[in-house]
N, C-alpha and C positions, 0 to 999 in steps of 0.2 A: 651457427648464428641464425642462420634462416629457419630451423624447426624451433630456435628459441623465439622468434617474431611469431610467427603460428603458431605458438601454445599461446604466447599471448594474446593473438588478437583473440584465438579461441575465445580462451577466458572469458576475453572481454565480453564477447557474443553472448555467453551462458550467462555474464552476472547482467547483463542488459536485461537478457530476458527474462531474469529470476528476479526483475528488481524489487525495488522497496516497496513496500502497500503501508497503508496506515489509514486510519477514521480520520477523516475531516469534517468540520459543519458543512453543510448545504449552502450554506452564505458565501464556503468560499469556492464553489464548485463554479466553472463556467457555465453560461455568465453567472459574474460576480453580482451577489444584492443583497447590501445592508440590511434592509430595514425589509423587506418579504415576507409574507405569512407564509403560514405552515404549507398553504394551498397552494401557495405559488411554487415553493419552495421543493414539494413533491415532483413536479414537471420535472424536473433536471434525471431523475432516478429514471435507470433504463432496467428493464426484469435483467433480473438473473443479479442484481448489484445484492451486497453484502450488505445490510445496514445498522446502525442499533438507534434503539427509541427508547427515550423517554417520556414517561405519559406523567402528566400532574400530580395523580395517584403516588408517584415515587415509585410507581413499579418498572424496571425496564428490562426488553429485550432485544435480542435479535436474530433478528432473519433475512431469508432472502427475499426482494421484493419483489415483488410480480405485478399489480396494478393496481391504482389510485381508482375505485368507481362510488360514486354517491355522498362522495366524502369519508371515504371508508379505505384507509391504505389496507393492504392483502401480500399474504407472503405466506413461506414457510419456515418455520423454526429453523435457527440455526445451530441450537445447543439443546443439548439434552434431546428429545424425540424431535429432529432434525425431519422428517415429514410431517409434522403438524401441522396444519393449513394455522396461520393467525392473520386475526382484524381487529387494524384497530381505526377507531373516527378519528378525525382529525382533529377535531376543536378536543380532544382528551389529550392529546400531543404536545411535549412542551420543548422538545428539543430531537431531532433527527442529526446523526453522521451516519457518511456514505465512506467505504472502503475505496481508497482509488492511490494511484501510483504517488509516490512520493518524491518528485524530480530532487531535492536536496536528497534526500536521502539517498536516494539512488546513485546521485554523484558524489558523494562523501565517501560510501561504501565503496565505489569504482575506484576512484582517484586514490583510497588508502589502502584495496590490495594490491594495486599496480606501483604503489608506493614502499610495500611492504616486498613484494617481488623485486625489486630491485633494490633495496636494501639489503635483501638477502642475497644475490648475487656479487655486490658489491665487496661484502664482508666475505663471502667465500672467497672468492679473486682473490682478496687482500690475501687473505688464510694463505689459499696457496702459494700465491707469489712470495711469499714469507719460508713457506718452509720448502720451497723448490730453489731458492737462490739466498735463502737466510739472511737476519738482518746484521 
């Protein structure tokens, strides 16, 4: 019983830190802000974050961000030539999300393989106990 507790806190450790990621607005990155322009709304991005852009144009992409200068966000492609340097201004910008942890998600996934783990133990027991002493 005690290497069954230590698989699972294991577990638990590995999906903690493999948790969920997912695009969110910028609006709702801490701090939170309604109503922010594009300008403000770059301050929250730290290099190295994962983003996607849309520009007015209708064209979008993404990349890795690296620095907001002269009104000019800067990154590197994240799809297709993945080292491209790209820039784009911001007043061409009509929408930014930023890649960042997904606490629901993370505990919904937690909470249903630790759910599912012991369901399956549950069922097995039965199993056994059924056919070691028959009903």
């Amino acid at each position: 019983m005690k290497n069954f507790r230590l698989i699972g806190l294991m577990l638990f450790i590995l999906m903690m830190g493999n948790s969920c990621k997912t695009y969110m607005s910028l609006e709702k990155v801490e701090p939170r802000s309604d109503s922010a322009s594009i300008a403000e709304q770059v301050q929250k991005l730290e290099p190295g974050d994962l983003i996607q852009v849309w520009q007015k144009s209708g064209s979008f992409k993404m990349m890795q961000f690296v620095s907001t200068e002269e009104g000019v966000i800067r990154g590197f492609g994240a799809t297709g030539n993945a080292g491209d340097p790209v820039s784009i201004r911001l007043e061409d910008i009509e929408k930014i999300k930023v890649k960042k942890v997904s606490v629901g998600k993370t505990v919904l996934l937690t909470g249903g393989i630790v759910a599912s783990v012991f369901l399956l133990w549950y069922i097995a027991t039965v199993i056994f106990i059924n056919a070691a002493f028959g009903s």
